[in-house]
Biopython code that builds the backbone (N, CA, C, O; Angstrom):
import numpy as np
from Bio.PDB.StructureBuilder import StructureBuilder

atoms = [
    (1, "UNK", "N", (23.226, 5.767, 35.267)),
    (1, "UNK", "CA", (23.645, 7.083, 35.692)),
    (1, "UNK", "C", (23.547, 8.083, 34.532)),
    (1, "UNK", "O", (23.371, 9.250, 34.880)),
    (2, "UNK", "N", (23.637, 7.808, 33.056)),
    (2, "UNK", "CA", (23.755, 8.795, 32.204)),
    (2, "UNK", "C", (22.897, 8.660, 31.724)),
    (2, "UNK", "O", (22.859, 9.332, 30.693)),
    (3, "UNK", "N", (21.326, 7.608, 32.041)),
    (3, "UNK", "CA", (19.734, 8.586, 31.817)),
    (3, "UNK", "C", (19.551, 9.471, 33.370)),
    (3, "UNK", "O", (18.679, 10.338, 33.323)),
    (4, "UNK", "N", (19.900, 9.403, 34.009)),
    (4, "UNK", "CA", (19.856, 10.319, 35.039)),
    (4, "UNK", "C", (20.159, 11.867, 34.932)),
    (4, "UNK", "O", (19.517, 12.917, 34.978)),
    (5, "UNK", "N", (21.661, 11.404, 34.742)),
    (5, "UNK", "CA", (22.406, 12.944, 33.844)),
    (5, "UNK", "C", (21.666, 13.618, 33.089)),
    (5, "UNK", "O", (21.282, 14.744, 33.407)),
    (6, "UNK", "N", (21.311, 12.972, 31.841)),
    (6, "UNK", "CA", (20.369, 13.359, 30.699)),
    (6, "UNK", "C", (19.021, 13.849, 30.716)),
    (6, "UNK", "O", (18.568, 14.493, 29.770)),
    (7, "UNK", "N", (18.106, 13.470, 32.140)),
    (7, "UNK", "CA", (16.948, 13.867, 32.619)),
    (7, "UNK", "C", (17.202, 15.225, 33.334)),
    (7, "UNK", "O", (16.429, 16.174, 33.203)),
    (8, "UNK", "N", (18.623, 15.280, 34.299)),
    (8, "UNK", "CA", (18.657, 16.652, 34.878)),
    (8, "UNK", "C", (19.220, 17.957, 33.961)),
    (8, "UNK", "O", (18.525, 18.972, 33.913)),
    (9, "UNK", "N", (20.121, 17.912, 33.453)),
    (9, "UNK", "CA", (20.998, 18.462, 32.111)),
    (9, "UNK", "C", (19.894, 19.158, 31.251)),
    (9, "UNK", "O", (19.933, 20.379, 31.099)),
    (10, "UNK", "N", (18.830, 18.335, 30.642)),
    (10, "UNK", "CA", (17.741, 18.269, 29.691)),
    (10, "UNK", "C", (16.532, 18.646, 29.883)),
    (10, "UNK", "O", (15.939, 18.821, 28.818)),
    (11, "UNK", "N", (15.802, 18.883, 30.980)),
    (11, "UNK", "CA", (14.595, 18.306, 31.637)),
    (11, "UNK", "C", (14.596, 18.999, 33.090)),
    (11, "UNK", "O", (13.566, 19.173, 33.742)),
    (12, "UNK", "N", (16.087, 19.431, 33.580)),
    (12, "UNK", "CA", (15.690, 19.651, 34.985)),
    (12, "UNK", "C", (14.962, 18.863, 35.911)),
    (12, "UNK", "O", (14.281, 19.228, 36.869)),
    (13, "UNK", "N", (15.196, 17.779, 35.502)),
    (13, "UNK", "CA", (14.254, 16.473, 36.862)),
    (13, "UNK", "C", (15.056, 16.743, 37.995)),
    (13, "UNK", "O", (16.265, 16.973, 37.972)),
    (14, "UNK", "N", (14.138, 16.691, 39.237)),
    (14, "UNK", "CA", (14.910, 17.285, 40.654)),
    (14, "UNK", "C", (14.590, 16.237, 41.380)),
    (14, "UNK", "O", (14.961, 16.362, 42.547)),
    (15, "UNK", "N", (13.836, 14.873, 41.057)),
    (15, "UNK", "CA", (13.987, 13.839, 41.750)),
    (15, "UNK", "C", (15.312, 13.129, 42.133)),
    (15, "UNK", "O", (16.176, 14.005, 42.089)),
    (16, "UNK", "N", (15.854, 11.983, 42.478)),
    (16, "UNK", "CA", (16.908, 11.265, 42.747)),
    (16, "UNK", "C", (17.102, 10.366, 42.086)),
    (16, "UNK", "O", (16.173, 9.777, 41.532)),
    (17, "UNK", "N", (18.448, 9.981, 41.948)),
    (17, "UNK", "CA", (18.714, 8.466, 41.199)),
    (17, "UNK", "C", (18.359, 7.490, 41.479)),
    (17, "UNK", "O", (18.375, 6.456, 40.810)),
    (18, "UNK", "N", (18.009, 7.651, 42.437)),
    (18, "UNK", "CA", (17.279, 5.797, 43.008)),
    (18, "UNK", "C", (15.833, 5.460, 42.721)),
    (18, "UNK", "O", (15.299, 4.352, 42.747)),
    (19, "UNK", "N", (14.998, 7.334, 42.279)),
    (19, "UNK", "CA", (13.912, 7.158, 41.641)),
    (19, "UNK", "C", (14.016, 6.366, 40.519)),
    (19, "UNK", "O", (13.315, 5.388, 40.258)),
    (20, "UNK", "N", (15.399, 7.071, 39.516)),
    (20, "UNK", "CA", (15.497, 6.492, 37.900)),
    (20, "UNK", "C", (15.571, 5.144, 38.115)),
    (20, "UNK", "O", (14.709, 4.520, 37.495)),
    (21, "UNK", "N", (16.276, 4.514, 38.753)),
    (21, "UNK", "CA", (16.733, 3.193, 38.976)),
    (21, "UNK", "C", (15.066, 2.187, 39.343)),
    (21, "UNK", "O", (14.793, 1.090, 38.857)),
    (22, "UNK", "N", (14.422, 2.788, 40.064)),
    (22, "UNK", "CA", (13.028, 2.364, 40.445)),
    (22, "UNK", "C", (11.922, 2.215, 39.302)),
    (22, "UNK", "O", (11.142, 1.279, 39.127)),
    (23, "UNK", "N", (12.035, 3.126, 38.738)),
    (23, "UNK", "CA", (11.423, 3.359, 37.490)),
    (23, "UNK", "C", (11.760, 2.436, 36.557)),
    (23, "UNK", "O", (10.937, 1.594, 36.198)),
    (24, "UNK", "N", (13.118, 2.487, 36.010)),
    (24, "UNK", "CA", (14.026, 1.459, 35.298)),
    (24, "UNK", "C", (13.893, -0.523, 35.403)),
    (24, "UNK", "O", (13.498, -1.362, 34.594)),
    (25, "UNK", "N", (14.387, -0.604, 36.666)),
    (25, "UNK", "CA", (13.716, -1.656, 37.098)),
    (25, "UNK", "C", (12.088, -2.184, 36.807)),
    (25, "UNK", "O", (11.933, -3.404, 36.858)),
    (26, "UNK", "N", (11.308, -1.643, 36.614)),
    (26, "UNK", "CA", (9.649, -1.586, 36.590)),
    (26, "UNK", "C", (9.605, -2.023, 35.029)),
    (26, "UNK", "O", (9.137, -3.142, 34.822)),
    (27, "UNK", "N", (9.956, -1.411, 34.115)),
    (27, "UNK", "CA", (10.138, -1.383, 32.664)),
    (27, "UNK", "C", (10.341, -3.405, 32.400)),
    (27, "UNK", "O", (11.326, -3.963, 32.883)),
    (28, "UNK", "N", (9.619, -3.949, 31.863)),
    (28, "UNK", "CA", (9.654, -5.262, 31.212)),
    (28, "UNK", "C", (9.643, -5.149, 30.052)),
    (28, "UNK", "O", (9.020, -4.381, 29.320)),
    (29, "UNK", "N", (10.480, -6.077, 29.817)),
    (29, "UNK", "CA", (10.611, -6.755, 28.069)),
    (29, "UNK", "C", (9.550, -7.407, 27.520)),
    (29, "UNK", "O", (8.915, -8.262, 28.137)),
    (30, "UNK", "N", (9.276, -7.013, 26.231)),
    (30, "UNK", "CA", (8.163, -7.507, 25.860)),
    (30, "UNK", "C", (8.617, -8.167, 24.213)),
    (30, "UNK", "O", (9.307, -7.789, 23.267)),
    (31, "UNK", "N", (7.883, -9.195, 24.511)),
    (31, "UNK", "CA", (8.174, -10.239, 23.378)),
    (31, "UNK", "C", (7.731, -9.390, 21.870)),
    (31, "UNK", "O", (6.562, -9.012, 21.950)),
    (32, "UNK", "N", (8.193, -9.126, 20.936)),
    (32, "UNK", "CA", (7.454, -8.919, 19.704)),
    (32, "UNK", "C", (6.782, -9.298, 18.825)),
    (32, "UNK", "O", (7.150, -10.190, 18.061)),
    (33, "UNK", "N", (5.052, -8.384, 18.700)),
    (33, "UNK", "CA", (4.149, -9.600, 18.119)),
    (33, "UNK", "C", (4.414, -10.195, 17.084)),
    (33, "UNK", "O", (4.882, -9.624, 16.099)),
    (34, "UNK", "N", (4.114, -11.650, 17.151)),
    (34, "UNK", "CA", (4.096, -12.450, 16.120)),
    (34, "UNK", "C", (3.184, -11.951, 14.432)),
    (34, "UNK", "O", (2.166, -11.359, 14.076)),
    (35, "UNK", "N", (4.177, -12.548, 13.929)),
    (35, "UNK", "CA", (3.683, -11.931, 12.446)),
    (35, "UNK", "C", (4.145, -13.508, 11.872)),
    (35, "UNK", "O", (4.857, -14.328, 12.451)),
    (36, "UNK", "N", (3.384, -13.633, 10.346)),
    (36, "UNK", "CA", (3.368, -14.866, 9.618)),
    (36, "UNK", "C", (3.922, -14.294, 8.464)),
    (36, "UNK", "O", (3.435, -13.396, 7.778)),
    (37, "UNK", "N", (5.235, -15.033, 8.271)),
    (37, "UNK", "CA", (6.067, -14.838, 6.825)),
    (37, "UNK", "C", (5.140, -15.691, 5.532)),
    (37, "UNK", "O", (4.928, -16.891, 5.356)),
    (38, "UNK", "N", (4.803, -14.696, 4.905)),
    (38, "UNK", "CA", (4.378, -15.380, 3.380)),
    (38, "UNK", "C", (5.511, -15.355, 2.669)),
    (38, "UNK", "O", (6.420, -14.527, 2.615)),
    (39, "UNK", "N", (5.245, -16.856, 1.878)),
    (39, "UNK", "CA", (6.104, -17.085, 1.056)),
    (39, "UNK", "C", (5.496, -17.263, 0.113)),
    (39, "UNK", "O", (4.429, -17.775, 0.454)),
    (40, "UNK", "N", (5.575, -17.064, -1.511)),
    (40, "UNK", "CA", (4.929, -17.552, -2.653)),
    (40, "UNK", "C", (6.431, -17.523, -3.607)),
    (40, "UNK", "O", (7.460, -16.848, -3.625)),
    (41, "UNK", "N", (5.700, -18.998, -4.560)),
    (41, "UNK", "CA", (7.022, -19.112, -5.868)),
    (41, "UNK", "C", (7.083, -17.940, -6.460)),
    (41, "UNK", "O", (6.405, -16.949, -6.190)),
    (42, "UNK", "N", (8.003, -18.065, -7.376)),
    (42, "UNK", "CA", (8.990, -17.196, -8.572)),
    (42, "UNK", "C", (7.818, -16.799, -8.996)),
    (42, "UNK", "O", (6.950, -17.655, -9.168)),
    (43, "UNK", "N", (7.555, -15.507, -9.239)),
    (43, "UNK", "CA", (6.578, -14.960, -10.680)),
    (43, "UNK", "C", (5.388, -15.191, -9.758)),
    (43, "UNK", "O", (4.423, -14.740, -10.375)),
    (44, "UNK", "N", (5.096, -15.534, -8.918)),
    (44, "UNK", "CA", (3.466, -15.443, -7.937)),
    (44, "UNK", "C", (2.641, -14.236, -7.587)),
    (44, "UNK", "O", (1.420, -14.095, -7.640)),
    (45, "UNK", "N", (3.770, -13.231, -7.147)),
    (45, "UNK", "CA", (3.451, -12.501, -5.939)),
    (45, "UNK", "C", (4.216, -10.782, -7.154)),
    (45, "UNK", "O", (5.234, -10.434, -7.750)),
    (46, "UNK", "N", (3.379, -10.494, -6.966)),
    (46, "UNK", "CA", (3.722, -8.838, -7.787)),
    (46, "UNK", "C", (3.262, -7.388, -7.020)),
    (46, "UNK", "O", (2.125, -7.774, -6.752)),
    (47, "UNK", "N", (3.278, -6.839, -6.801)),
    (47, "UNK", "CA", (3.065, -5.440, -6.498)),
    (47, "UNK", "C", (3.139, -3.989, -7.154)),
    (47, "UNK", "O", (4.011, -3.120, -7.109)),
    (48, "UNK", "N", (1.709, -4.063, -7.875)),
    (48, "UNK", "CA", (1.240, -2.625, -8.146)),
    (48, "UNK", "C", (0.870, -1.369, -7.938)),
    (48, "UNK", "O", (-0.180, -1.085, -7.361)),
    (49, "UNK", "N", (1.715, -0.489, -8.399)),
    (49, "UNK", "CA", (1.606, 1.355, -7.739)),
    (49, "UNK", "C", (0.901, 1.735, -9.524)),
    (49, "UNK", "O", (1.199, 1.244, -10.612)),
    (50, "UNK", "N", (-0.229, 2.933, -9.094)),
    (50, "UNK", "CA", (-0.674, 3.273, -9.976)),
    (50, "UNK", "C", (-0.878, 4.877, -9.607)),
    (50, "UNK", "O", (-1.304, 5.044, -8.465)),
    (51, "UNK", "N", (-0.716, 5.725, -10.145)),
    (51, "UNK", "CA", (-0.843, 7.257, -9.631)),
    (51, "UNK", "C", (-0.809, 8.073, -10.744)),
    (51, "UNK", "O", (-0.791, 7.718, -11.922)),
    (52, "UNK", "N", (-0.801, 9.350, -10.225)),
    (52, "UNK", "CA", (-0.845, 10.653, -11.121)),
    (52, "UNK", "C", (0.930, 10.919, -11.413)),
    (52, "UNK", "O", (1.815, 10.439, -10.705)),
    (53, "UNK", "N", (1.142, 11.770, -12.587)),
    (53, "UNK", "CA", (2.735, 11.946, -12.630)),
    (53, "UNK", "C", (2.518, 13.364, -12.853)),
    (53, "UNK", "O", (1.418, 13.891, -12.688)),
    (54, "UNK", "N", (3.590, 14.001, -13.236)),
    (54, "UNK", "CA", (3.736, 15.506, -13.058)),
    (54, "UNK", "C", (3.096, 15.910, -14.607)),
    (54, "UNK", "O", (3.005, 15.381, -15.715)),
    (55, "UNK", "N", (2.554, 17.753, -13.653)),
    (55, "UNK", "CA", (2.117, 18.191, -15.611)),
    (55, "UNK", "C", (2.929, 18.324, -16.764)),
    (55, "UNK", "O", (4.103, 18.660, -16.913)),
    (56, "UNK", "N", (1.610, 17.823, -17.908)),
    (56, "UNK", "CA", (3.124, 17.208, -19.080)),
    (56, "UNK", "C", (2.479, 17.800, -20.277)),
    (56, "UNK", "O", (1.254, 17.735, -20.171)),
    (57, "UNK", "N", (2.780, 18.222, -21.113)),
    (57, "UNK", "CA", (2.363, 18.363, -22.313)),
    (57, "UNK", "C", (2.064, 17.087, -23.162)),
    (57, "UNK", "O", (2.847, 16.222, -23.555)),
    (58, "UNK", "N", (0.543, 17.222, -23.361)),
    (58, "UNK", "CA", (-0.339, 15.814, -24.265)),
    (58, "UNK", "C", (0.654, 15.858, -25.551)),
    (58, "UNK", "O", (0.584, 16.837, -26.295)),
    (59, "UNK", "N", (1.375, 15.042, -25.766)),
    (59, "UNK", "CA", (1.692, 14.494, -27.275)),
    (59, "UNK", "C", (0.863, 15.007, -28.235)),
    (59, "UNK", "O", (-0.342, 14.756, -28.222)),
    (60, "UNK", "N", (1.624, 16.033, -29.471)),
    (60, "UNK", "CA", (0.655, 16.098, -30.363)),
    (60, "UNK", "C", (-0.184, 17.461, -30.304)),
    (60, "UNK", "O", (-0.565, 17.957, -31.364)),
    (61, "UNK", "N", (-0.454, 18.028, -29.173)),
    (61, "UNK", "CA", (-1.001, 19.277, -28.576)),
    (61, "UNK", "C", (-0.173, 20.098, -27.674)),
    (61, "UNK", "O", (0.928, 19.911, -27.156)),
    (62, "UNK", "N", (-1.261, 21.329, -27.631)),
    (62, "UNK", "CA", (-0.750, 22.658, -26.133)),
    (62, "UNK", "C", (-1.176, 22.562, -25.147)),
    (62, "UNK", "O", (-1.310, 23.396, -24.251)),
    (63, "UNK", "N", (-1.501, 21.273, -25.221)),
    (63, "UNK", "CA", (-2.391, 21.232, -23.810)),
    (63, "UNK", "C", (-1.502, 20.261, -22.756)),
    (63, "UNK", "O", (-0.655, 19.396, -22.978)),
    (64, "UNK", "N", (-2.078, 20.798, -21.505)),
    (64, "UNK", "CA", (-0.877, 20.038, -20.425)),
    (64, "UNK", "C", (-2.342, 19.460, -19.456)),
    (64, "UNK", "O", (-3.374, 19.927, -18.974)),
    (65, "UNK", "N", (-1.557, 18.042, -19.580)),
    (65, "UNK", "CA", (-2.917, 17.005, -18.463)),
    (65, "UNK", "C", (-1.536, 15.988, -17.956)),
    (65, "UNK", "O", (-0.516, 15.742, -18.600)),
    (66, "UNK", "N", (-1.939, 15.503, -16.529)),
    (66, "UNK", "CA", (-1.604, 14.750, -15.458)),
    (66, "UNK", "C", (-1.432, 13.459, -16.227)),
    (66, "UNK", "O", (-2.487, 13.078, -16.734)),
    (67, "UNK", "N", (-0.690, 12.911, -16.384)),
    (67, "UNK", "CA", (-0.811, 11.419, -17.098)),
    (67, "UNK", "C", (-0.520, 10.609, -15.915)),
    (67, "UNK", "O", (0.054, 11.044, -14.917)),
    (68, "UNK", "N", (-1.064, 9.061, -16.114)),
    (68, "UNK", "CA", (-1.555, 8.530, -15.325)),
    (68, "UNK", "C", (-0.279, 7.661, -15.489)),
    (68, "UNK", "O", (0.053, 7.406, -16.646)),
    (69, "UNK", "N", (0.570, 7.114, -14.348)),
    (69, "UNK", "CA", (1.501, 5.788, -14.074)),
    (69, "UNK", "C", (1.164, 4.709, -13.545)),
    (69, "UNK", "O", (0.363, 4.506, -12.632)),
    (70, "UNK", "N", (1.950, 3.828, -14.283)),
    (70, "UNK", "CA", (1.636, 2.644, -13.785)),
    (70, "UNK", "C", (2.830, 1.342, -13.523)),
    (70, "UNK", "O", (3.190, 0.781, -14.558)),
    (71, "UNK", "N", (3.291, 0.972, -12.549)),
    (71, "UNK", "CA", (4.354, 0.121, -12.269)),
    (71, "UNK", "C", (3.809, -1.123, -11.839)),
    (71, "UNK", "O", (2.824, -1.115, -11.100)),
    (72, "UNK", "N", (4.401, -2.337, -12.261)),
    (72, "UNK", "CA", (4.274, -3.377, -11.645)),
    (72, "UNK", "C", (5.434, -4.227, -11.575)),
    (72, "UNK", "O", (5.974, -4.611, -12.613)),
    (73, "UNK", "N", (5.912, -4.590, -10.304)),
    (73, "UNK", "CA", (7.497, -4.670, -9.804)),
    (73, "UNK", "C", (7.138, -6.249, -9.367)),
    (73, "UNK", "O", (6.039, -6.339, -8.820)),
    (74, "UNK", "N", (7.926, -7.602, -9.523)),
    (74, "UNK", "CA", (8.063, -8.985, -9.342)),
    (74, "UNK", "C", (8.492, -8.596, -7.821)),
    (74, "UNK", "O", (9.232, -7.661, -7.517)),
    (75, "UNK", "N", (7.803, -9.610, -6.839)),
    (75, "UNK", "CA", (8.435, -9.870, -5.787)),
    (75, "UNK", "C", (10.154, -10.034, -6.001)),
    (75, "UNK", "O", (10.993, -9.138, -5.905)),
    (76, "UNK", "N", (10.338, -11.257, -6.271)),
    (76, "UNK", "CA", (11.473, -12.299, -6.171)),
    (76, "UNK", "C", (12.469, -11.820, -7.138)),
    (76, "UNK", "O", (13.546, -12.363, -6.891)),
    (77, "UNK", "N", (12.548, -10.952, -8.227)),
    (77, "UNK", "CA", (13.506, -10.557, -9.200)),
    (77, "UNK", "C", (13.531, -9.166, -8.918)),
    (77, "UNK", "O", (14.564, -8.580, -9.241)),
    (78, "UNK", "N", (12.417, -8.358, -8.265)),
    (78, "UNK", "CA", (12.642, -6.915, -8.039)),
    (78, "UNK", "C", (12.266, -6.327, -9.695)),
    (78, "UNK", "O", (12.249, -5.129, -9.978)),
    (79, "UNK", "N", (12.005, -7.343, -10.590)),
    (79, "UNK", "CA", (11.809, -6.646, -12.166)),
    (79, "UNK", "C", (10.654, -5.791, -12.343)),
    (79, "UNK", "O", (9.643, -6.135, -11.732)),
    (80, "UNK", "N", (10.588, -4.540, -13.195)),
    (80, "UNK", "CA", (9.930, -3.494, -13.021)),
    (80, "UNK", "C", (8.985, -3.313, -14.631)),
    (80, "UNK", "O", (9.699, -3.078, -15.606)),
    (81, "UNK", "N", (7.499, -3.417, -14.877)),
    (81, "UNK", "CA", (6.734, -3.350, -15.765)),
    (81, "UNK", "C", (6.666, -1.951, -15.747)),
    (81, "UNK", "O", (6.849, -1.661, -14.565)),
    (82, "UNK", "N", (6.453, -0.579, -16.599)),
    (82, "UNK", "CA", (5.823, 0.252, -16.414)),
    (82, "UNK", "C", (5.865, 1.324, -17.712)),
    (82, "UNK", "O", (6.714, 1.734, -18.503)),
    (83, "UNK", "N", (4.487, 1.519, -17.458)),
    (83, "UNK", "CA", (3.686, 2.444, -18.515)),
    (83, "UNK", "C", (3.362, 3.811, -18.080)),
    (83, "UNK", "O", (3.421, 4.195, -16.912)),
    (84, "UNK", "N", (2.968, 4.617, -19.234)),
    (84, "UNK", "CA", (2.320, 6.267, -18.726)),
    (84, "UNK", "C", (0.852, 6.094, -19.774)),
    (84, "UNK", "O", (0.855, 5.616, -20.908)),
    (85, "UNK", "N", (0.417, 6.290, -19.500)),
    (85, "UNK", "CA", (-1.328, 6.625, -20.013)),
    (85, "UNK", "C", (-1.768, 7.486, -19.768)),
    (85, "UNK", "O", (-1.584, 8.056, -18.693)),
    (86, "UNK", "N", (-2.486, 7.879, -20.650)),
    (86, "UNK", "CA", (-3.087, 9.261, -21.151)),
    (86, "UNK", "C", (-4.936, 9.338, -19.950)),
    (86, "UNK", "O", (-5.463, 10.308, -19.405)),
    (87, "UNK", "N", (-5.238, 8.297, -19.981)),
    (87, "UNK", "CA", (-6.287, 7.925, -19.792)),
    (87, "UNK", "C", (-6.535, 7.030, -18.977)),
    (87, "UNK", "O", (-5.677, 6.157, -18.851)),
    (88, "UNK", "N", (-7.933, 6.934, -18.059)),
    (88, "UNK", "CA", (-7.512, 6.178, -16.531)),
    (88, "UNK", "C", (-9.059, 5.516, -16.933)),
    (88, "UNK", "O", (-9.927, 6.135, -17.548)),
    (89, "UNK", "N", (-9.183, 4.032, -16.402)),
    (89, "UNK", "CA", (-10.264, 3.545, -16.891)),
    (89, "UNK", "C", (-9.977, 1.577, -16.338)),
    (89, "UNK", "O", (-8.949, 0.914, -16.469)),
    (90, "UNK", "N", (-11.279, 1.171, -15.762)),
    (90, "UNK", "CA", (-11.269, 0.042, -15.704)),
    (90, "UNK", "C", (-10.245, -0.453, -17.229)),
    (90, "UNK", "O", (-9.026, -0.514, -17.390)),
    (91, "UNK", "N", (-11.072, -0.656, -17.885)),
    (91, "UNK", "CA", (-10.584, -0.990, -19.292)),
    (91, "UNK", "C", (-8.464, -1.284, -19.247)),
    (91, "UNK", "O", (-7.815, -2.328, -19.179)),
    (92, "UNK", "N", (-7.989, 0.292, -19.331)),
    (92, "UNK", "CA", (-7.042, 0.556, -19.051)),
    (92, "UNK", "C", (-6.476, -0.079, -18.093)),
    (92, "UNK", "O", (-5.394, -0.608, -18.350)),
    (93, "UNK", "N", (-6.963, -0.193, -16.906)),
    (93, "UNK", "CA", (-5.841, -1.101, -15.898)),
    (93, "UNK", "C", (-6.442, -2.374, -16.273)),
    (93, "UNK", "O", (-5.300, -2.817, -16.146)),
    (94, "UNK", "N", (-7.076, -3.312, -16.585)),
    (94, "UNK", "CA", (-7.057, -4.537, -16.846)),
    (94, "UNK", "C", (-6.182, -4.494, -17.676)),
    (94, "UNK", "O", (-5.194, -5.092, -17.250)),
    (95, "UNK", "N", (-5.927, -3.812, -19.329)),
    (95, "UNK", "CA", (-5.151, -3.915, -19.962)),
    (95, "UNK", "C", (-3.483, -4.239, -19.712)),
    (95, "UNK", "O", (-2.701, -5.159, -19.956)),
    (96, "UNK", "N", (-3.448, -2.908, -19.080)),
    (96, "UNK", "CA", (-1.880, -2.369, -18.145)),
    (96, "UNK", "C", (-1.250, -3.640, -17.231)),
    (96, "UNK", "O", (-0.043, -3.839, -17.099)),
    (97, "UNK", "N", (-2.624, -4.692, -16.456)),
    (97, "UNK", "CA", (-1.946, -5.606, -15.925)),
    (97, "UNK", "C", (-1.526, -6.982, -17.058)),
    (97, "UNK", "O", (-0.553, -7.703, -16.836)),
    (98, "UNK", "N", (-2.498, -7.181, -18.341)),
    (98, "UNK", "CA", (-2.234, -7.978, -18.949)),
    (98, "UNK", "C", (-0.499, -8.180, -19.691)),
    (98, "UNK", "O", (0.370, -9.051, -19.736)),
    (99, "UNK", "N", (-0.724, -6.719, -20.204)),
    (99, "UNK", "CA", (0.539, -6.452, -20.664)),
    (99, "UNK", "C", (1.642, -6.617, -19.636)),
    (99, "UNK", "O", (2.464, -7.468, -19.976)),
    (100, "UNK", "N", (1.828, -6.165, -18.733)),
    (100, "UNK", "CA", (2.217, -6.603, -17.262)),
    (100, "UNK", "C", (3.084, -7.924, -17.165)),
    (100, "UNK", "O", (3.439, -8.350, -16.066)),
]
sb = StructureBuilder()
sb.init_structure("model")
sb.init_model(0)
sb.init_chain("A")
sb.init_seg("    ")
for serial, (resi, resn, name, xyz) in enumerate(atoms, 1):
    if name == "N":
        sb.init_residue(resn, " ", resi, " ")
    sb.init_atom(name, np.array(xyz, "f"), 0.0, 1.0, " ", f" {name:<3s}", serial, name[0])
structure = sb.get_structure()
């Protein structure tokens, strides 16, 4: 009765309640798709964000450039690696993960 209410109140629906009820009835439950829990040990499983950070003044100079971030956060401890670099480069992120 009070999705009924809520359809006329809201919506102005000028049908009848025995429509809502018809309608209502029709509506099936549906199972939710299956998904596969990964699990991996302690220290396995990591997740890296790498992006731009706000304009900054270069160390050392007047000049203002985007420095580059870099986080790498442990699944299982939530523990957080992270650097700022001047400079963006294969080189650089192999490094960034070693140190890591």
């Amino acid at each position: 009765m009070a999705i009924f209410q809520d359809l006329v109140d809201q919506f102005g629906f000028a049908a009848s309640y025995n429509s809502v009820k018809r309608f209502v009835r029709k509506l099936v439950v549906r199972e939710p798709e299956q998904f596969d829990r990964l699990s991996f040990a302690i220290g396995e499983e990591a997740q890296v964000d790498y992006g731009e950070g706000a304009l900054t003044r270069v160390p050392g100079t007047d000049r203002y450039r985007r420095p580059r971030l870099f986080v790498m956060t442990l699944r299982h401890s939530r523990r957080s690696f992270r650097r700022v670099v001047w400079n963006s480069g294969q080189e650089t992120w192999a490094r960034l993960h070693e140190q890591a």
